[in-house]
C-alpha positions in Angstrom: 0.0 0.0 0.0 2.9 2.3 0.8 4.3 2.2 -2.7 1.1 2.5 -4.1 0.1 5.8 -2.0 3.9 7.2 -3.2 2.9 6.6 -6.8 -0.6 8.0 -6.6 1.1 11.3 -4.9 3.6 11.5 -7.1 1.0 11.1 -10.1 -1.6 13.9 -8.2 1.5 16.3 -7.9 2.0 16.3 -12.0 -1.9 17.2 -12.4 -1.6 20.1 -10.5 -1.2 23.8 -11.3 -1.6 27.2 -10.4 -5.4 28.1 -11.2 -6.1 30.0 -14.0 -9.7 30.6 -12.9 -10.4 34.7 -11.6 -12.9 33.9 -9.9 -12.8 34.3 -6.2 -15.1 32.3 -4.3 -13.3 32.3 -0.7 -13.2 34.5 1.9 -9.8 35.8 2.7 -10.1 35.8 6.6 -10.3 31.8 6.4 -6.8 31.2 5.4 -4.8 32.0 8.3 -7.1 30.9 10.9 -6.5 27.3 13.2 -9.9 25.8 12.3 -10.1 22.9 9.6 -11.8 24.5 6.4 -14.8 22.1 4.9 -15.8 22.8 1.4 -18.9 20.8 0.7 -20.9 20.7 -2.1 -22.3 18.6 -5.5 -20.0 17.5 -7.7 -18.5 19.6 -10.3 -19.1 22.7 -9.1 -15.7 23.7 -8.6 -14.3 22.5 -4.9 -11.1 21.6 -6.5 -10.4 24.8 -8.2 -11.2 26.3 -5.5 -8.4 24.0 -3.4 -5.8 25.1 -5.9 -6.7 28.9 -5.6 -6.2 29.0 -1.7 -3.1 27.1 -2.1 -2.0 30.1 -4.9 -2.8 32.1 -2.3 -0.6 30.4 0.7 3.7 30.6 -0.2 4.2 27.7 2.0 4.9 24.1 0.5 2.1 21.5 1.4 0.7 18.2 0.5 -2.2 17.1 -1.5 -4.0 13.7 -2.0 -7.3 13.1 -3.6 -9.0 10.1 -2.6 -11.6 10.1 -5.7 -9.2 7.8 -7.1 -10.1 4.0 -8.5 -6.9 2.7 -7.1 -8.0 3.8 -3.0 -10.5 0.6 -3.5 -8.7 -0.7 -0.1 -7.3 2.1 1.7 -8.8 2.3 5.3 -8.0 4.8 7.9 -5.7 2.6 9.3 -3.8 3.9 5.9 -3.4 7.7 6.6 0.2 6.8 9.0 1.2 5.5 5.8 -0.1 8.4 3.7 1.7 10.9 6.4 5.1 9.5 5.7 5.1 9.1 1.8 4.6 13.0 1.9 7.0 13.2 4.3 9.4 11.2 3.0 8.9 13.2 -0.9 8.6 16.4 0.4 9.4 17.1 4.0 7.6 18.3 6.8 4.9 20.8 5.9 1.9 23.3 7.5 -0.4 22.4 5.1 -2.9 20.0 4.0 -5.4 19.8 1.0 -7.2 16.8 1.2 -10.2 16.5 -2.1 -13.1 14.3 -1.4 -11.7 12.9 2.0 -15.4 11.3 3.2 -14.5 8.6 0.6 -12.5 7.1 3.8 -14.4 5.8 6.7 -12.8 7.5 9.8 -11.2 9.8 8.0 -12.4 12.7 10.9 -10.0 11.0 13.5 -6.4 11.7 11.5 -7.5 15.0 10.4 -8.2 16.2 14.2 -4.7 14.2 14.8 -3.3 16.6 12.4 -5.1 19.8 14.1 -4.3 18.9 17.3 -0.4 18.8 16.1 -0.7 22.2 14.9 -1.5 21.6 10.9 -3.7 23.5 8.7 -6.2 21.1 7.0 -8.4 22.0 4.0 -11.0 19.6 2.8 -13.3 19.0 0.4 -16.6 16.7 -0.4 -20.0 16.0 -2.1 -21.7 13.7 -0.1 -23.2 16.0 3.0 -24.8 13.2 5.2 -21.3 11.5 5.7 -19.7 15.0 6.4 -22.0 16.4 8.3 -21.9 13.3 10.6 -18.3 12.9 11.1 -18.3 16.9 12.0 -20.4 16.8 14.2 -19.2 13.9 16.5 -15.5 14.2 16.0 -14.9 17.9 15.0 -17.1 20.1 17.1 -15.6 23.2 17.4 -12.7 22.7 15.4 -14.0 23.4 12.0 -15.7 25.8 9.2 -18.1 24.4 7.2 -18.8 26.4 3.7 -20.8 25.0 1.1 -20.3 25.5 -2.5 -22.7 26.0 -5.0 -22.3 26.4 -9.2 -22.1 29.5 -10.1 -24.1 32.8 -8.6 -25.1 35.2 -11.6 -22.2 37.2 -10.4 -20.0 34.7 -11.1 -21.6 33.9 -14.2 -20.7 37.3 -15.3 -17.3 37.1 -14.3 -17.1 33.6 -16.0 -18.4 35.9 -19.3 -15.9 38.8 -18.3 -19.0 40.8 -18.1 -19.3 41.7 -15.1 -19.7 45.8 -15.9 -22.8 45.1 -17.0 -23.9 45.7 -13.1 -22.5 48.6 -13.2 -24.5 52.0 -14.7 -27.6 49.9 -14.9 -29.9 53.5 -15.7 -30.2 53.3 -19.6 -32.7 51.5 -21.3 -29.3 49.4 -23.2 -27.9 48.7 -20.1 -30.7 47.4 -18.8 -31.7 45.3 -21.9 -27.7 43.5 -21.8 -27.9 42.5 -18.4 -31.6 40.9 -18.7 -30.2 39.5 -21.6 -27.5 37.6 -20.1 -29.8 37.1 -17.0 -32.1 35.4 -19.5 -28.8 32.8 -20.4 -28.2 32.5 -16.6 -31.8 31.0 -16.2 -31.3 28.5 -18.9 -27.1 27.6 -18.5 -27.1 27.8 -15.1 -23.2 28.0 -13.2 -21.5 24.6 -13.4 -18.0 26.1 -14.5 -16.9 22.7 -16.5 -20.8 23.4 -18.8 -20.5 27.0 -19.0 -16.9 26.4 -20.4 -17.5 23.5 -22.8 -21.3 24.3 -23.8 -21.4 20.7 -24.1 -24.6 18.6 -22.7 -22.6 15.2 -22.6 -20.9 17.1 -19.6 -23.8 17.5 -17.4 -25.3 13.7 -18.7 -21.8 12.4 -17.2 -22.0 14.5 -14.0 -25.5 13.5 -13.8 -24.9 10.1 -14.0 -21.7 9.8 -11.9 -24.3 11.2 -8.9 -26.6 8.9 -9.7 -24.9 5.9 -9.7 -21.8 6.4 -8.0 -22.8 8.7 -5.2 -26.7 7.4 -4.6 -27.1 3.9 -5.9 -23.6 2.2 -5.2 -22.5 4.4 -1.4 -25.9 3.3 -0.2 -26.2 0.1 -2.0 -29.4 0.2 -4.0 -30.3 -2.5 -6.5 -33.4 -0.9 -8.2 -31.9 1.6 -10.4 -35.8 2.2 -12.4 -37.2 3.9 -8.9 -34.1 6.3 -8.5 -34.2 7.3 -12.0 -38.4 7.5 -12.0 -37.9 9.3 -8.3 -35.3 11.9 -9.7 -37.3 12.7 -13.1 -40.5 12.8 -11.4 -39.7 15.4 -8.6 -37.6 17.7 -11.3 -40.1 17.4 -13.5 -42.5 19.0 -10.7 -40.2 21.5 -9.2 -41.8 23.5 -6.4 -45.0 21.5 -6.4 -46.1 20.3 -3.1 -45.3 16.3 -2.9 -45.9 13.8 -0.4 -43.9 10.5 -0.1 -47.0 8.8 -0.5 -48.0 10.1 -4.1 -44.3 9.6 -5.0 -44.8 5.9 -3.9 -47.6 6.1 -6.5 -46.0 7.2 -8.9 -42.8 5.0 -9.0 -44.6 1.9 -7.9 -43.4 1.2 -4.4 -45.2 -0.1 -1.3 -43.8 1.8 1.2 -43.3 5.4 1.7 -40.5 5.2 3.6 -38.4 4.0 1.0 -39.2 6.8 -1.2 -38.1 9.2 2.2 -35.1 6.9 2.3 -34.5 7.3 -1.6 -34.7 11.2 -1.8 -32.6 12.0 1.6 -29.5 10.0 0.0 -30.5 12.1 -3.5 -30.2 15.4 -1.0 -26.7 14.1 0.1 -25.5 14.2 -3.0 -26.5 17.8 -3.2 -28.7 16.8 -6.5 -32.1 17.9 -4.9 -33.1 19.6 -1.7 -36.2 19.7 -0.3 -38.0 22.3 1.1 -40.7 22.2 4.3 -43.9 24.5 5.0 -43.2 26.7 7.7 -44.8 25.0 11.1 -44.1 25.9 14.6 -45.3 22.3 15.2 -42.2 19.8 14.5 -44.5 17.0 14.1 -46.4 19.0 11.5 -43.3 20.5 9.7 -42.4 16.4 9.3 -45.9 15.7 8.0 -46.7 18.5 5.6 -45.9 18.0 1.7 -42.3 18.8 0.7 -41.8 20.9 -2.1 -38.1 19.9 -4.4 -35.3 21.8 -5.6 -33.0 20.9 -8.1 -28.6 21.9 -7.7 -28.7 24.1 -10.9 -31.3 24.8 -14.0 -28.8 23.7 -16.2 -29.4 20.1 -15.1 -33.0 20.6 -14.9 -33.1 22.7 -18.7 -30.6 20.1 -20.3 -31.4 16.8 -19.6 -35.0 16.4 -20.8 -36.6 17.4 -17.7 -40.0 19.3 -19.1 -43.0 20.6 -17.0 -45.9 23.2 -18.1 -44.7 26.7 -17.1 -40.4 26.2 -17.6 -39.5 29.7 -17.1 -41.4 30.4 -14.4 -40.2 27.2 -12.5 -36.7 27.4 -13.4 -37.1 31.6 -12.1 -38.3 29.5 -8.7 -35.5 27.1 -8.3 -32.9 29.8 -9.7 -34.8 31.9 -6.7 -34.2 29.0 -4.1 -30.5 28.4 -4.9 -30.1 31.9 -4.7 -31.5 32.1 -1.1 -29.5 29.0 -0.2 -26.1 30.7 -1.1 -27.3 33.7 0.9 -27.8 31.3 4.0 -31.1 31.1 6.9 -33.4 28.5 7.0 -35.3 28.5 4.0 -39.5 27.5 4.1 -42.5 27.9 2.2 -45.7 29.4 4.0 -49.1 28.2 3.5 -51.8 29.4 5.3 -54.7 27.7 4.0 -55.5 30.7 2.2 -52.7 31.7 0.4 -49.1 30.4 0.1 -46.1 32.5 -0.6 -42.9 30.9 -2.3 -40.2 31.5 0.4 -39.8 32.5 4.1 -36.7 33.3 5.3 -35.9 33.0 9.4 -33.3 34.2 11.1 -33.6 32.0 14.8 -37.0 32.0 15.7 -38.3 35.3 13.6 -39.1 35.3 9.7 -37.5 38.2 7.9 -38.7 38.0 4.5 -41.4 36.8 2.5 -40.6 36.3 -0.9 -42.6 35.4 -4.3 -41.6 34.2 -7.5 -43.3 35.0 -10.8 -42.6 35.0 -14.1 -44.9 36.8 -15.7 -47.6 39.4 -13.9 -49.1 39.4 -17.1 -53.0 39.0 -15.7 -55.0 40.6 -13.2 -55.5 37.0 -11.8 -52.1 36.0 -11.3 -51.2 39.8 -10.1 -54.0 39.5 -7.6 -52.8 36.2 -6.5 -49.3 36.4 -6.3 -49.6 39.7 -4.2 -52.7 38.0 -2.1 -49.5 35.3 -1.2 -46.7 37.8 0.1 -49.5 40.0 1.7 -50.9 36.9 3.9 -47.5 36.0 5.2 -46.4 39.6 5.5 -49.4 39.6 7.7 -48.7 35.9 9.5 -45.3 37.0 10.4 -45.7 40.6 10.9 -43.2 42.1 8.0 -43.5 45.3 7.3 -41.6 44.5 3.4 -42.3 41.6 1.3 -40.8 40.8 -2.1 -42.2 39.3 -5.7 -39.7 38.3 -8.1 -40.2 38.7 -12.2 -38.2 38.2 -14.7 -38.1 41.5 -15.8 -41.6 43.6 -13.9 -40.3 46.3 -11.7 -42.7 48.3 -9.5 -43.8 49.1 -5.4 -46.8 48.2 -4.0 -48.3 49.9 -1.0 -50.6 49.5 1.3 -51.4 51.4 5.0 -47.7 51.3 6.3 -46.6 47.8 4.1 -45.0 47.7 0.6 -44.1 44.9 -1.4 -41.0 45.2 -3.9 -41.7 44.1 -7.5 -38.0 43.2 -8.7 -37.0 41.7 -12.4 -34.6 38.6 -10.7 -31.0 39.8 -12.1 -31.5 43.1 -9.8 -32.7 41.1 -6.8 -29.8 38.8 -7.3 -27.3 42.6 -7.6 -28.8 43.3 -4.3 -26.4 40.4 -3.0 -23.6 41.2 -4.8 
């Protein structure tokens, strides 16, 4: 094993190279703290780019292993010793360790706080969040930072495009048209870097099937691969509809709900699909209510056949979700009985916005209903400002001592920048 781990070091070192990527997706004031940096997130979104640019970033030598490698087939934790002195023995003692998809290793928590305890700088990365999440929390409290990585944010996108002045001087009636324009591609291409670049669909059909199989079917050993497949083009294909586990049992032909439950919670650890609660101050009800589901990025939902009545105002929704998601706070939906508003955001125990997504507000009926939605949870959780996203409708509603902002999507998602 020794030899083998010398070899697969040696190989990793060749592969690597200063990043030629400008885009700067880590906060500065995490390098030169003590803590153990986690980078989580789905796979391809660029969590090893983003590796390479903090060790631009630090002058000191350091090591690097990735363990998404065929060859690690037996490597245990009992391994790492072993691991620790081929990189000392090729490169000397170092600060610094970069350690890419690391959760592939059962017990992999137990060297790493070995190596924080000693004094060590450890950055890590992974795309399974269940098995990090875990191992963090029993092993590593208190000695980590958790940050989750997402594709691209329409900032980035425009950085990725080198057109980021386009948020600049937004007053003209041009201006304005070029950055809904490229908004309008954002919606549709989404962020992962490796599409955007390539503009090639076999790129998301392999990412999409390496989380499928690899990091759903095989890590939790499932045999029927027609339910995953039915499950995952199912709930896409009904993005932010209300679902229970017991229609999708229906639907995909299984007896038992909790195996659809089981099903999409190892989906979510891939960080393919998340899935959203109604807001309930009863737990027990939170757990029973419908879920609605989110899909990673639109280009996966836009690309790969996944078709529903209404696809721009959907993929505006989940574009919306992600959005929030990246901007952190727990994230529900509110439905009162009467009306239902898209997304609540709390903060601890208090709800600080109320937000709605629409498309179009290109009727009196959907105006009146999607302004009836924010108003009743403006009302539920006493906000004085609610929100109803467009894709390109900009106006203020008010009412007594309340207003609602009507925002086209790409200046909501400025407001962030």
């Amino acid at each position: 094993m020794k030899q083998l781990l010398k070899d697969i070091v040696i190989d990793q070192k060749s592969f690597l190279s200063s990043s030629k990527s400008v885009i700067r997706r880590f906060p500065e004031k995490y390098l030169y703290n003590e803590e153990v940096i986690i980078i989580s997130g789905v796979r391809r979104c660029g969590k090893s780019v983003l590796l390479q640019q903090i060790r631009d970033r630090l002058p000191q030598k350091d090591y690097f292993f990735n363990f998404d490698d065929d060859r690690l087939g037996n490597f245990t934790v009992g391994n790492f010793q072993q691991l620790y002195e081929v990189f000392i023995e090729l490169y000397g003692e170092q600060n610094y360790f970069y350690f890419d998809e690391i959760q592939n290793i059962a017990g992999w928590e137990h060297f790493v706080k070995r190596l924080y305890n000693s004094g060590k700088k450890v950055f890590i990365t992974g795309s399974n969040a269940r098995m990090l999440s875990k191992e963090l929390g029993t092993y590593l409290t208190g000695c980590y930072i958790a940050i989750e990585l997402y594709p691209f944010s329409f900032s980035e996108f425009l950085d990725f495009h080198e057109q980021q002045h386009l948020l600049g001087d937004i007053s003209g009636t041009v201006a304005r048209g070029e950055i809904q324009s490229a908004f309008n591609d954002y919606l549709k291409q989404g962020g992962f870097p490796l599409y955007l670049k390539s503009e090639d669909g076999i790129v998301l059909k392999t990412l999409y099937d390496n989380i499928l199989y690899k990091d759903v079917m095989v890590r939790n050993q499932i045999v029927n691969e027609r339910e995953v497949k039915e499950l995952v083009y199912y709930t896409v294909s009904n993005i932010g509809k209300p679902l229970t586990y017991t229609s999708l049992a229906k639907v995909i032909g299984v007896k038992n709900p909790t195996t659809v439950k089981n099903y999409l919670e190892y989906i979510e650890n891939t960080y393919l699909l998340f899935s959203l609660s109604k807001l309930d101050y009863s737990v027990k009800a939170q757990l029973r209510n419908p879920k609605k589901v989110y899909a990673i990025d639109n280009a996966l939902v836009s690309r790969l056949g996944f078709h529903f009545s209404g696809e721009e105002g959907r993929l505006l929704e989940n574009m919306v979700y992600i959005e929030l998601r990246r901007r952190s706070g727990e994230i529900f939906y509110h439905n009162s009985g009467n009306a239902e508003c898209d997304f609540v955001v709390r903060d601890g125990f208090r709800v600080m916005q109320a937000i709605q997504v629409c498309y179009l507000l290109d009727s009196l009926d959907t105006r009146e209903r999607e302004i009836r939605g924010v108003q009743d949870a403006m009302e539920v959780y006493q906000l004085l400002e609610g929100t109803i996203i467009t894709n390109s409708h900009e106006e203020e509603v008010k009412y007594g001592d309340k207003i609602i902002h009507i925002l086209p999507a790409w200046k909501w998602l400025h407001s962030s920048v």
